[in-house]
Each structure stands twice: as C-alpha cells, then as structure tokens.
C-alpha positions in Angstrom: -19.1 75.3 -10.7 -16.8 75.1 -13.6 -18.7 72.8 -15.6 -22.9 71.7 -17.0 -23.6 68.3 -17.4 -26.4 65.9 -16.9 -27.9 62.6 -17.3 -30.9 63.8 -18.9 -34.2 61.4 -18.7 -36.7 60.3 -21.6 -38.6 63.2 -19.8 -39.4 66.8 -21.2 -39.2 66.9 -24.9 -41.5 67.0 -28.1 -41.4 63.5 -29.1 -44.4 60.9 -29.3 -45.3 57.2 -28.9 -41.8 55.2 -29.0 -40.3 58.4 -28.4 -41.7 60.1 -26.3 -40.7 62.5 -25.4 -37.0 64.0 -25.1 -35.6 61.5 -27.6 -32.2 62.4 -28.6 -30.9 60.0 -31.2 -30.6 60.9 -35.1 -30.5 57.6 -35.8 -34.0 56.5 -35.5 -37.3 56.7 -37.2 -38.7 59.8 -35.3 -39.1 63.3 -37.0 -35.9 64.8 -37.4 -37.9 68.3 -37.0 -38.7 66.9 -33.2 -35.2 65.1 -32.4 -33.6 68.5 -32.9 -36.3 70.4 -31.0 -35.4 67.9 -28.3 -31.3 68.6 -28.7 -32.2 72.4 -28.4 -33.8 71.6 -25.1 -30.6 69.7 -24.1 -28.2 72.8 -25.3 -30.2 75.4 -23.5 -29.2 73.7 -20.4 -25.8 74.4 -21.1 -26.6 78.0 -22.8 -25.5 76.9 -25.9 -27.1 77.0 -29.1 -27.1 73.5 -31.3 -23.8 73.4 -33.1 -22.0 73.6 -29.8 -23.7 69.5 -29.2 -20.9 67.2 -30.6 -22.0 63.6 -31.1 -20.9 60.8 -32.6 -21.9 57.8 -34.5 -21.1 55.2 -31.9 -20.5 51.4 -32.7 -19.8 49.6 -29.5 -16.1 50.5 -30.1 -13.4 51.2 -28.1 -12.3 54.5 -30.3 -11.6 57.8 -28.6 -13.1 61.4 -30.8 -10.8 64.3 -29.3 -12.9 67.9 -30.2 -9.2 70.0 -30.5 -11.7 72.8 -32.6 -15.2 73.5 -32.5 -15.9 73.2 -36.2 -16.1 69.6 -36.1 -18.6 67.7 -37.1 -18.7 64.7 -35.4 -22.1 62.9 -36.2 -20.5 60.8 -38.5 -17.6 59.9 -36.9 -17.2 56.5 -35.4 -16.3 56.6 -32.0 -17.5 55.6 -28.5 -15.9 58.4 -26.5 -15.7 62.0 -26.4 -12.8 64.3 -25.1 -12.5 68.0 -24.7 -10.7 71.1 -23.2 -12.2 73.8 -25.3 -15.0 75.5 -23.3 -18.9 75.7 -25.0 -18.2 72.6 -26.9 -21.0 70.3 -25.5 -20.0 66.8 -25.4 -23.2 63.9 -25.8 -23.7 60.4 -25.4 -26.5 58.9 -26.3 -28.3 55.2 -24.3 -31.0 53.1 -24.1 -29.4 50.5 -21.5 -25.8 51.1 -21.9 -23.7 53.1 -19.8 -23.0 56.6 -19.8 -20.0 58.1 -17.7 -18.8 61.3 -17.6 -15.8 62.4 -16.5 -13.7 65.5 -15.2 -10.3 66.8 -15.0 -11.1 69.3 -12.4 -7.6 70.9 -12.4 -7.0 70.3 -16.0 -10.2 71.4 -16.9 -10.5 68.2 -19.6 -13.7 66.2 -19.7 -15.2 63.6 -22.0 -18.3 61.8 -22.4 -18.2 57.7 -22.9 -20.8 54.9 -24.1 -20.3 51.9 -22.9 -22.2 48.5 -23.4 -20.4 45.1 -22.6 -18.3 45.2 -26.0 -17.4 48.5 -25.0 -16.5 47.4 -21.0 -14.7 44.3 -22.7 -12.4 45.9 -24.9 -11.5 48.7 -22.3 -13.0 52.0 -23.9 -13.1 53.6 -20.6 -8.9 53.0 -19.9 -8.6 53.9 -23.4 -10.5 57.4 -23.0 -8.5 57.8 -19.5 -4.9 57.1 -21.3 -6.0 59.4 -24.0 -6.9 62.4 -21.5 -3.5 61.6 -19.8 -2.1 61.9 -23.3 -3.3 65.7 -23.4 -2.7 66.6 -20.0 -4.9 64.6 -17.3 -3.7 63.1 -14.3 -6.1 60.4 -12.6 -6.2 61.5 -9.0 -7.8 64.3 -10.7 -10.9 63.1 -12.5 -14.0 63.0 -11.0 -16.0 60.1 -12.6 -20.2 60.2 -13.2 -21.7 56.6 -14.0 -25.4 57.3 -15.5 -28.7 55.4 -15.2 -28.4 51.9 -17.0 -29.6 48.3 -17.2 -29.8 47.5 -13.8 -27.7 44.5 -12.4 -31.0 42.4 -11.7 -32.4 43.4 -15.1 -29.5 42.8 -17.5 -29.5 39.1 -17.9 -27.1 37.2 -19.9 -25.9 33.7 -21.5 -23.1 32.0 -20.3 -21.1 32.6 -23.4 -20.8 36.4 -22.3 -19.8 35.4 -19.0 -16.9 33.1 -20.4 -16.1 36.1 -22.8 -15.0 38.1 -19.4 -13.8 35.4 -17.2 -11.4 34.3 -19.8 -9.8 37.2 -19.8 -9.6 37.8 -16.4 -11.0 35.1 -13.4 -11.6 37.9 -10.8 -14.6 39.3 -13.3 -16.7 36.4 -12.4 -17.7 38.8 -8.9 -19.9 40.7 -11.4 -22.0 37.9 -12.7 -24.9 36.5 -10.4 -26.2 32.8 -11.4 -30.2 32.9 -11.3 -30.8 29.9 -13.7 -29.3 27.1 -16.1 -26.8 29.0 -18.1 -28.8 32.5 -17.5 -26.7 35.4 -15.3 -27.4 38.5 -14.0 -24.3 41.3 -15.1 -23.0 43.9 -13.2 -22.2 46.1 -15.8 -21.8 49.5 -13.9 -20.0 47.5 -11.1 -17.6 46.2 -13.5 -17.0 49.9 -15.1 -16.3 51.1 -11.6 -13.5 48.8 -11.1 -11.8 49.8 -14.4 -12.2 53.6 -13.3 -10.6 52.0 -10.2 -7.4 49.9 -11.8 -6.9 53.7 -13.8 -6.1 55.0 -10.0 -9.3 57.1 -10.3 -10.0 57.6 -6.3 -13.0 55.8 -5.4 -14.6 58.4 -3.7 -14.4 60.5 -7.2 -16.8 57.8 -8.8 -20.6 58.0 -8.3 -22.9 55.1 -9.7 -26.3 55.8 -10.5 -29.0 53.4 -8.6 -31.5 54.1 -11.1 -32.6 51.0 -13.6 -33.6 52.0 -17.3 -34.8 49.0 -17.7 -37.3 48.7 -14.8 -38.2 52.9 -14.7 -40.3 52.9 -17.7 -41.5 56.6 -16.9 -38.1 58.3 -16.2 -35.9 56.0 -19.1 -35.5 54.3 -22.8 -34.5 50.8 -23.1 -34.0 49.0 -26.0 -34.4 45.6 -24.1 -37.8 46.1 -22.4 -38.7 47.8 -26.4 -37.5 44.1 -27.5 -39.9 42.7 -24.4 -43.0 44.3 -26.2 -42.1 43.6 -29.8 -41.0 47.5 -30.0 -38.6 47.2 -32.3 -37.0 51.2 -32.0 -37.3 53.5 -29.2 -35.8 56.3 -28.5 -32.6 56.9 -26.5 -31.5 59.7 -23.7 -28.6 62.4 -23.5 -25.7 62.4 -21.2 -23.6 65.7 -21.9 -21.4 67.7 -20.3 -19.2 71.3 -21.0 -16.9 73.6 -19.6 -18.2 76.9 -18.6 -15.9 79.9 -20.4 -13.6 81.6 -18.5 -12.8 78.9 -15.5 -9.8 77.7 -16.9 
C-alpha cells in the first residue's frame, strides 16, 4: 500500500513494427514523439507526470545512481541501479532479456530499481545496490525483493567460456548452468540473482521470481535475442518502475 510498481509488458502503448507497442527505451530508432507517449502511459500508473520517471543510461555496470533530489536528470548518467527515499520520484529500468528487480525497504521506506544481465550478475550490482541502501538506512531483513520477466533458463544459452567466467570465481555457481550440447549451456540467470539476494540475508520468502520467459512470450515481451534470431537488429525494450506513495513514510 505504500508503494506503485510494475513489470510493465511490451503491451499497451503507441509504438509500431519492432516497437510495438509500449516501447520504453530512448535509446533506439523509434519516434521519440511515441517513446514518450509510451513513458506518459507508464507515469500515469503511478499518478505522476513525466519528469517524476528517472532513468539512466545503463552499461552493464555495477554502478549505483542515488536520486537524493528530484531535479536530477539522470538519462545520461551511467549507472545500472537506482535508489530512492524521496516519494513521487519514479524509479525505471529498462530490458529486453535482462533482469529487472525491484526492491523495498518496507520500514525504511527506501526502494531501487536494478538491471541486471550476466556482466551485471558477475560483478555483483545487486550486493552493491543492497550495501548502498544499507549505507542510507536499509536493513536486509527488511527488503522485499521483485525479480521481473527475463530470458528464461531454457532459452538463455551460453558458451562455455561464460560458464568458466562464473565457476572460476566461485565452484558452487556451476548449479545454475545446465549442459544440453558440446560446449553449449543453458544459464540460470534469475536463479543465480536469487542466491545473491540470498548471501545479502534478504529472507527468502521476501524474493519472488517471475516464471515468465521474454524470450519465448513473443506477445507479452521484447527480446533482443529472438530480434537477433530474425535478423531484427533493434527492438524495443519494457519498463520496470517503482515509487513511493506521499505521505506513508
């Protein structure tokens, strides 16, 4: 009751073709004019007009953005992860495969918005964005964690170069990867998140996992990989946002 947020779906926007039709990125070749009509849609959810929608120019990082005033424009700002405590600041993420997770200090009142690919899962962006909420306040116990629709594990197929990149690191990562062929492996990527929210002492029954595939739902969901699949070379990309509702704090 104290918050809005959403995974939204490719669904209900202006967009068309590649886009269509809710595309929310500003960093592709769609009309501008129709990628904002589409962020409007996305703010009236939360009963906010557009410059309330803070988004960032994300790089497969694991950098932390904290909004500390609402006059900030953040669209150029290279980050992977969003934090917050001021209230009507809207908070997006933007995927086409990768993970979105959204997360909530609900006594705190401190949420943030994370993209995360394998780079991303690899170089910890999602402890980093916990230790940085802990840095202004959060506790663990207390955040409830949201993992959005993504690659699926039996869609997101990888070398085993990727696979070596993980286990190196850490042997007990290896539970994540399923053999299928010679050198090819399916990745758990949202399993793998979990069990990083998990290691942060986030309770595990404060994380939900999404069982949609963006990869497979082709109605519902961008994804840059099944684009790639039909020589698509730029699709669009969904909105995962989430805000604090004024005066539950």
């Amino acid at each position: 009751k104290n918050i809005f947020h959403g995974f939204f779906t490719r669904n209900g926007g202006v967009s068309l073709g590649n886009y269509s039709t809710l595309n929310c990125s500003l960093n592709s070749d769609d009309s501008t004019n129709n990628v904002s009509k589409n962020r409007k849609i996305v703010c009236l959810y939360h009963n906010q007009k557009i410059d309330k929608l803070k988004t960032i120019s994300q790089i497969h990082s694991n950098s932390v953005l904290v909004i500390n005033k609402p006059s900030i424009i953040s669209s150029t700002i290279q980050a992977d992860a969003l934090i917050t405590k001021l209230p009507n600041i809207i908070l997006g993420i933007l995927t086409a495969d990768c993970v979105p997770v959204l997360l909530y200090d609900h006594e705190d009142k401190i949420i943030a918005a994370v993209h995360i690919g394998w780079r991303g899962a690899k170089n910890k962006i999602i402890i980093n964005t916990l230790e940085k909420m802990r840095s202004i306040g959060s506790s663990p116990s207390n955040v409830i964690a949201g993992i959005g629709p993504c690659i699926g594990y039996n869609s997101y197929e990888v070398g085993e170069d990727l696979l070596d990149q993980f286990v190196s690191e850490n042997n007990k990562s290896i539970r994540y990867f399923k053999k299928f062929n010679k050198n090819k492996y399916f990745f758990n990527l949202s399993g793998f998140i979990a069990s990083q929210l998990l290691a942060m002492k986030i309770n595990k029954n404060n994380i939900s996992i999404s069982k949609h595939d963006t990869f497979k739902e082709d109605n519902e969901f961008f994804s840059h990989r099944r684009s790639l699949q039909k020589n698509e070379f730029n699709c669009g990309k969904m909105i995962s946002t989430i805000s604090i509702i004024k005066n539950t704090q």
